[in-house]
C-alpha positions in Angstrom: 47.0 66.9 96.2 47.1 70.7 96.6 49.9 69.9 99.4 52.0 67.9 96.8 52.1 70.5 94.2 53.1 73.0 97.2 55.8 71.2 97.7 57.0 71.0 94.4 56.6 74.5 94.1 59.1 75.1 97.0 61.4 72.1 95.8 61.7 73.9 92.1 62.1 77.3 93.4 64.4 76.2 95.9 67.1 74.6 93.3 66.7 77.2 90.9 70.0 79.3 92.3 72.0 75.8 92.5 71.2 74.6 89.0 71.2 78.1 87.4 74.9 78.2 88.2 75.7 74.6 87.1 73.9 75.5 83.9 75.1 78.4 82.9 75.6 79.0 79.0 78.9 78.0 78.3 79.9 78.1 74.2 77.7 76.2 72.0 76.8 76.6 68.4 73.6 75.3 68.7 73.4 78.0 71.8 75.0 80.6 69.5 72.4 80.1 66.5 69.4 79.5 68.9 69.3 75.8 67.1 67.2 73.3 68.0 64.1 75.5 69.6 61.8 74.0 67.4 61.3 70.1 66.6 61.8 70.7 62.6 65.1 72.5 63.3 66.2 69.4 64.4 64.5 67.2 62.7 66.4 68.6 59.5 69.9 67.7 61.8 68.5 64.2 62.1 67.3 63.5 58.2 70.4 64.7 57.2 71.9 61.9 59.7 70.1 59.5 58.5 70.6 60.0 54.5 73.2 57.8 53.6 74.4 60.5 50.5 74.9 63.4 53.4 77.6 66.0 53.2 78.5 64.3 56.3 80.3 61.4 54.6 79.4 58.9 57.4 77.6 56.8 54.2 75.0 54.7 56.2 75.9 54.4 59.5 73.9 56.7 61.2 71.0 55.3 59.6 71.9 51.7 61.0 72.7 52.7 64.3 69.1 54.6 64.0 67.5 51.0 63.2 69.6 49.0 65.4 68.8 51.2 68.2 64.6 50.5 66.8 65.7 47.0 66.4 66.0 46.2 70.4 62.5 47.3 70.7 61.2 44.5 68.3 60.7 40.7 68.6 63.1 39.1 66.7 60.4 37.9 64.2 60.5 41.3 63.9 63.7 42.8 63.4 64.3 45.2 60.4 67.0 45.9 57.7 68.8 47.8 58.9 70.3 49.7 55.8 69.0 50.5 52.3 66.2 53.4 53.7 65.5 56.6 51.7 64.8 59.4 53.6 61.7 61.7 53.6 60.4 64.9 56.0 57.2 66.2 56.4 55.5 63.7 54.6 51.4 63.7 54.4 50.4 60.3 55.9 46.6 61.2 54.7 45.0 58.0 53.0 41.9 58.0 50.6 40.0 57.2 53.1 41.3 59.2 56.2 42.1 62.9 54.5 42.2 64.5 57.6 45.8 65.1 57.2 48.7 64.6 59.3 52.3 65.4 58.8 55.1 63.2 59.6 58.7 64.6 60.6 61.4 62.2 59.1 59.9 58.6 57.1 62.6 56.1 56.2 61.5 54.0 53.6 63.0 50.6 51.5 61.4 47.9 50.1 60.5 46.1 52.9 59.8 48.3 55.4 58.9 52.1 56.6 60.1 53.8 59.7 57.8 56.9 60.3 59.0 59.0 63.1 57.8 61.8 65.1 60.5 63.5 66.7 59.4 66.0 69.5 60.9 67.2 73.0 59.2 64.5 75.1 58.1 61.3 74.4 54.8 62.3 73.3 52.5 62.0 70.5 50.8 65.8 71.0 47.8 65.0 68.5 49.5 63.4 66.3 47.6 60.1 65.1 49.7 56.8 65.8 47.3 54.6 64.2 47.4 57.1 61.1 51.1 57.2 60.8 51.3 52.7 61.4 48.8 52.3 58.4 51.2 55.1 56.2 54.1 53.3 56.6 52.2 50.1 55.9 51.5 51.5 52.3 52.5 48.7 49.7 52.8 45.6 52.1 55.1 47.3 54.0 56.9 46.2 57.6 55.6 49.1 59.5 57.3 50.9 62.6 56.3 53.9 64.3 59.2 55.4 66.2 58.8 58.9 68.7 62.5 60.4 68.6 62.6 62.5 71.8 64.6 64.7 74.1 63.0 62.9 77.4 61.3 59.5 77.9 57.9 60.3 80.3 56.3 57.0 80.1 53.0 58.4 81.6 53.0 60.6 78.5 52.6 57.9 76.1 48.5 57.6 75.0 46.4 57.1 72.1 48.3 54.5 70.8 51.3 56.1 71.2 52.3 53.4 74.2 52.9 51.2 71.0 55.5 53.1 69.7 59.0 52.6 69.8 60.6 55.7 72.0 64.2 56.5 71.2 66.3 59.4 72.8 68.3 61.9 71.1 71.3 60.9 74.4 71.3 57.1 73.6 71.2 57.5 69.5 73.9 60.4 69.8 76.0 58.6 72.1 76.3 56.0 69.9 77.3 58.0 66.9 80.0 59.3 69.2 81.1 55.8 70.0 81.5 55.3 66.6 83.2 58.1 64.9 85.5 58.0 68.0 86.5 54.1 66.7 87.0 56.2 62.8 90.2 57.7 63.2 90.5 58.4 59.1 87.1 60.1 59.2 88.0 62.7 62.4 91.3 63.7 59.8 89.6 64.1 56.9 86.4 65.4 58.3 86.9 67.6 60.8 84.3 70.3 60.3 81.7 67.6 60.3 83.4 66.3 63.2 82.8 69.7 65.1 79.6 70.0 64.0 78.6 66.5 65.2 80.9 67.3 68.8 78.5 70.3 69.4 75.5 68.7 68.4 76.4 65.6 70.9 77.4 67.9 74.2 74.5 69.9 73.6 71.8 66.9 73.7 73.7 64.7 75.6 76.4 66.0 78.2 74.6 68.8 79.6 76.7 71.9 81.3 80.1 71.8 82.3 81.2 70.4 85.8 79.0 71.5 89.1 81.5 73.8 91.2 81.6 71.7 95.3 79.9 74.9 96.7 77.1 74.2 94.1 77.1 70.6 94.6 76.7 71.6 98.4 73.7 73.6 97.7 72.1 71.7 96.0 72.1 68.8 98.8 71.0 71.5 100.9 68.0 72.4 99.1 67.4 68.7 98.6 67.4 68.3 102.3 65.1 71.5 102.7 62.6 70.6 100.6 62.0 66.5 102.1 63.2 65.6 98.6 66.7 63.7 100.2 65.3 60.5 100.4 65.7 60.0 96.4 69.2 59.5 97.3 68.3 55.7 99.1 66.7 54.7 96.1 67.8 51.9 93.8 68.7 51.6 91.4 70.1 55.0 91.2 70.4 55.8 87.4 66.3 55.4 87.5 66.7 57.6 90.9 68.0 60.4 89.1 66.0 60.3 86.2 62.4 60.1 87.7 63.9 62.9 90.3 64.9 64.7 86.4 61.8 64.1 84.7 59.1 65.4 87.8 61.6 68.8 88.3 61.6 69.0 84.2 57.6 68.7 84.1 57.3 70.8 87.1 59.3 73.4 86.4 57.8 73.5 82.6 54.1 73.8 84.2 55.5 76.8 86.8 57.4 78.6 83.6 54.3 78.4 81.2 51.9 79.7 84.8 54.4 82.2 85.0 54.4 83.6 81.3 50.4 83.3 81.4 50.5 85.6 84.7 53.3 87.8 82.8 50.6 88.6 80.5 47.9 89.1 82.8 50.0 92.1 84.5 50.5 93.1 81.0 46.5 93.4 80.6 45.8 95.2 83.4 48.4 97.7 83.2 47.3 98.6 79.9 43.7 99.1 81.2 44.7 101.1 84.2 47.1 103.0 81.7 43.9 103.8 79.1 41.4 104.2 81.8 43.1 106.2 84.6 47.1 107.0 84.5 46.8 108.8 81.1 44.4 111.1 82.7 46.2 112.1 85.6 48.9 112.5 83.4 47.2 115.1 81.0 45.7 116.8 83.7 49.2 117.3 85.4 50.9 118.7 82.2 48.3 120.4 80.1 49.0 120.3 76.4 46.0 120.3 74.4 47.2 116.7 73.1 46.6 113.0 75.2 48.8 110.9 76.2 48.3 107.8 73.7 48.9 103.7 75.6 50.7 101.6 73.4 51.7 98.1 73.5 53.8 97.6 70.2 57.1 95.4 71.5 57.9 91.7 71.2 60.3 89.4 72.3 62.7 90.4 75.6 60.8 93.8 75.5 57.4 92.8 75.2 56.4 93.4 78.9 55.8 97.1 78.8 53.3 99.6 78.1 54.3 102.5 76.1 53.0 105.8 76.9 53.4 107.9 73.8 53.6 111.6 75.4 52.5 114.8 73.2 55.6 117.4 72.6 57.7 118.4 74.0 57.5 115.3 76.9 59.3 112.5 76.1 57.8 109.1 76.0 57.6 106.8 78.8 57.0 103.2 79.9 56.3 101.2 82.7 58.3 97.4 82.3 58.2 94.2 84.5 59.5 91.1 84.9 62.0 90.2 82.4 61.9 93.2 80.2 62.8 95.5 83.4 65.5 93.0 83.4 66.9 93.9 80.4 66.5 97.7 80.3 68.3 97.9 83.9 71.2 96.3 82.4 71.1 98.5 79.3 70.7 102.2 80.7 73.8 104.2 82.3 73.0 104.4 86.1 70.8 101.0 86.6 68.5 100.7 89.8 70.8 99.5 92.7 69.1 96.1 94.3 66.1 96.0 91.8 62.8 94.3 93.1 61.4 92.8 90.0 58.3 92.0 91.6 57.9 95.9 91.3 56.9 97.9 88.3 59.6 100.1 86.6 59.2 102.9 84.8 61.8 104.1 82.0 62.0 107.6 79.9 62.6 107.3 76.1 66.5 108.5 75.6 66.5 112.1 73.1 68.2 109.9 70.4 65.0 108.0 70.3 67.1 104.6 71.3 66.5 102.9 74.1 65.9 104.7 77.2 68.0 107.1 79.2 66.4 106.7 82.6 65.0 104.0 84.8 63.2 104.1 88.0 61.3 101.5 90.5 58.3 102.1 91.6 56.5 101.0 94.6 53.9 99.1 92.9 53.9 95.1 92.9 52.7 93.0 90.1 50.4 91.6 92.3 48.6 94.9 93.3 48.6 95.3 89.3 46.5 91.9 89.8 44.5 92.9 92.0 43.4 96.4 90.5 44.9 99.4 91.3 42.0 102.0 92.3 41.7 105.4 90.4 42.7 107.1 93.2 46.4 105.7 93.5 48.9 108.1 92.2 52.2 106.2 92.6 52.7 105.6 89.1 52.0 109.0 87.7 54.3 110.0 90.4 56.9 107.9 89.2 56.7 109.2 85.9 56.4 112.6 87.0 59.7 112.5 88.7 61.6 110.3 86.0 60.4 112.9 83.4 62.0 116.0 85.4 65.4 117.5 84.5 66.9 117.5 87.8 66.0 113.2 88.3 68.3 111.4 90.1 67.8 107.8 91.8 69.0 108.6 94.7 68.2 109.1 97.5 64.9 107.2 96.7 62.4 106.9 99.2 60.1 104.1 99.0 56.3 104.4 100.6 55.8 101.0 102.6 
């Protein structure tokens, strides 16, 4: 087991450069507005869909190709309308009996039947309760469906109950809605900044990034080939192929993102500690002032992996930055480090505006020494930001100690 997880790990890392060209951001607004992160961002997208009185001006048709597309799950005994549905979000499907609670994304309701839907990334119910959300929709003598709208279809991921839900996409229910405005020429005149909206909202779930370049197409096979994965390319048929090869790199490379955020804040803890407990000493004892140096962590976001060091006047402050946010400052200040290591700590120095920083410098410290404890005795930091703090600093030459 610990063999095939290795060589997934080599297979992701190994087709990161290849499909980090062929899916580079191109012009998106739902890139743009940072749409879509979060299920009820979308959700709302969907509802509004869905409600036949929508500023979209499709009247119903979204909602029937929603039910139609739910329809080919069900027996034909079963089949429902497939118009004439009222649409709720975030709906409480707590009974008198079971008050437990448990919200619901999007419920269409008529008459006859209820549609309750859970719409999240992958087919998945992630706590939700399926038997909870069946007996909701049942309410009144109600035909009851429970539908999981989803990014990706992982059947493995379908428990609790959740196997006995119907699973539809956000690719084939889209794709369908392109189909048919694409057949309503009078609609695309009159509607066209619907039509946009709907154009974005299709190529961003649906047709993925632009064409793959030959060399990266080339690469790719390469690192297929590298990595014992080329095989996947005899099997049949080859639309499955390509979407079980898809859904193991997706869930793999998900599992080795989230490790590598929980390890991003590891380093983060023991570099504050080592800060606290040993740097800032050095640091007072080199420069005397009568007043500590105080370890911060205040930032989020892109510039959350650093640890301020707020210096006593007249120093300046300084930081020491990893991983992404040494990303982000190299690209920002006016002479970057040449060839960075990122597996290296950096260390910046606060610009005299007090915006951003005027000064950047690698160290010779890995994240993984940071791991592994860095003993009171090392002084490579405070070096670091001894030298970064002085006047005269330049970047180069720099010498680094093996």
């Amino acid at each position: 087991m610990l063999e095939d997880v290795s060589a997934l790990n080599q297979m992701v890392t190994a087709l990161v450069p290849s499909l980090s060209r062929s899916l580079a951001e191109q012009f998106n607004v739902f890139h743009v507005m940072h749409h879509g992160t979060h299920e009820k961002q979308l959700s709302n997208v969907f509802a509004w869909l869905l409600d036949a009185d929508g500023t979209h001006e499709l009247g119903d048709a979204f909602q029937r190709l929603f039910v139609e597309r739910v329809n080919r799950h069900l027996a034909d005994a079963n089949q429902l309308p497939v118009g004439g549905y009222r649409i709720t979000q975030e709906v409480d499907t707590s009974s008198h009996e079971d008050v437990s609670g448990d919200i619901a994304d999007i419920v269409l309701t008529n008459e006859r039947a209820s549609v309750v839907v859970e719409n999240y990334e992958w087919s998945d119910g992630h706590g939700h309760g399926y038997d909870r959300y069946l007996a909701h929709g049942a309410a009144g003598g109600r035909q009851s469906v429970v539908v999981l709208l989803c990014v990706r279809h992982v059947s493995h991921l379908l428990t609790d109950g959740w196997e006995k839900s119907v699973v539809v996409t956000y690719a084939e229910l889209l794709e369908s809605l392109q189909t048919h405005i694409a057949h309503d020429r009078a609609w695309q005149r009159a509607h066209t900044r619907q039509g946009f909206f709907i154009s974005e909202l299709v190529q961003h779930y649906t047709e993925g990034p632009g064409v793959v370049s030959g060399e990266d197409q080339i690469q790719f096979i390469k690192a297929m080939c590298d990595t014992g994965e080329s095989a996947r390319y005899g099997h049949r048929p080859l639309e499955a192929a390509a979407q079980g090869f898809a859904d193991l790199v997706a869930l793999h490379a998900k599992q080795q993102f989230d490790e590598g955020h929980k390890t991003l804040g590891e380093v983060k803890r023991a570099l504050r500690h080592y800060a606290e407990h040993t740097l800032t000493s050095q640091l007072d004892i080199s420069r005397p002032t009568g007043q500590e140096t105080v370890v911060k962590t205040p930032f989020s976001g892109q510039w959350q992996w650093c640890v301020a060091l707020i210096c006593p006047d007249p120093h300046r402050n300084l930081h020491l930055e990893f991983g992404p946010t040494a990303v982000v400052e190299n690209g920002l200040v006016a002479e970057p480090v040449v060839d960075p290591d990122y597996t290296k700590i950096f260390v910046t120095r606060k610009a005299a505006s007090g915006d951003g920083i005027d000064r950047i410098l690698q160290s010779d410290i890995g994240l993984d020494e940071v791991l592994n404890g860095l003993s009171d005795g090392d002084v490579r930091l405070h070096d670091a930001l001894l030298a970064i703090s002085k006047p005269d600093f330049s970047q180069t030459p720099r010498v680094r100690r093996s």
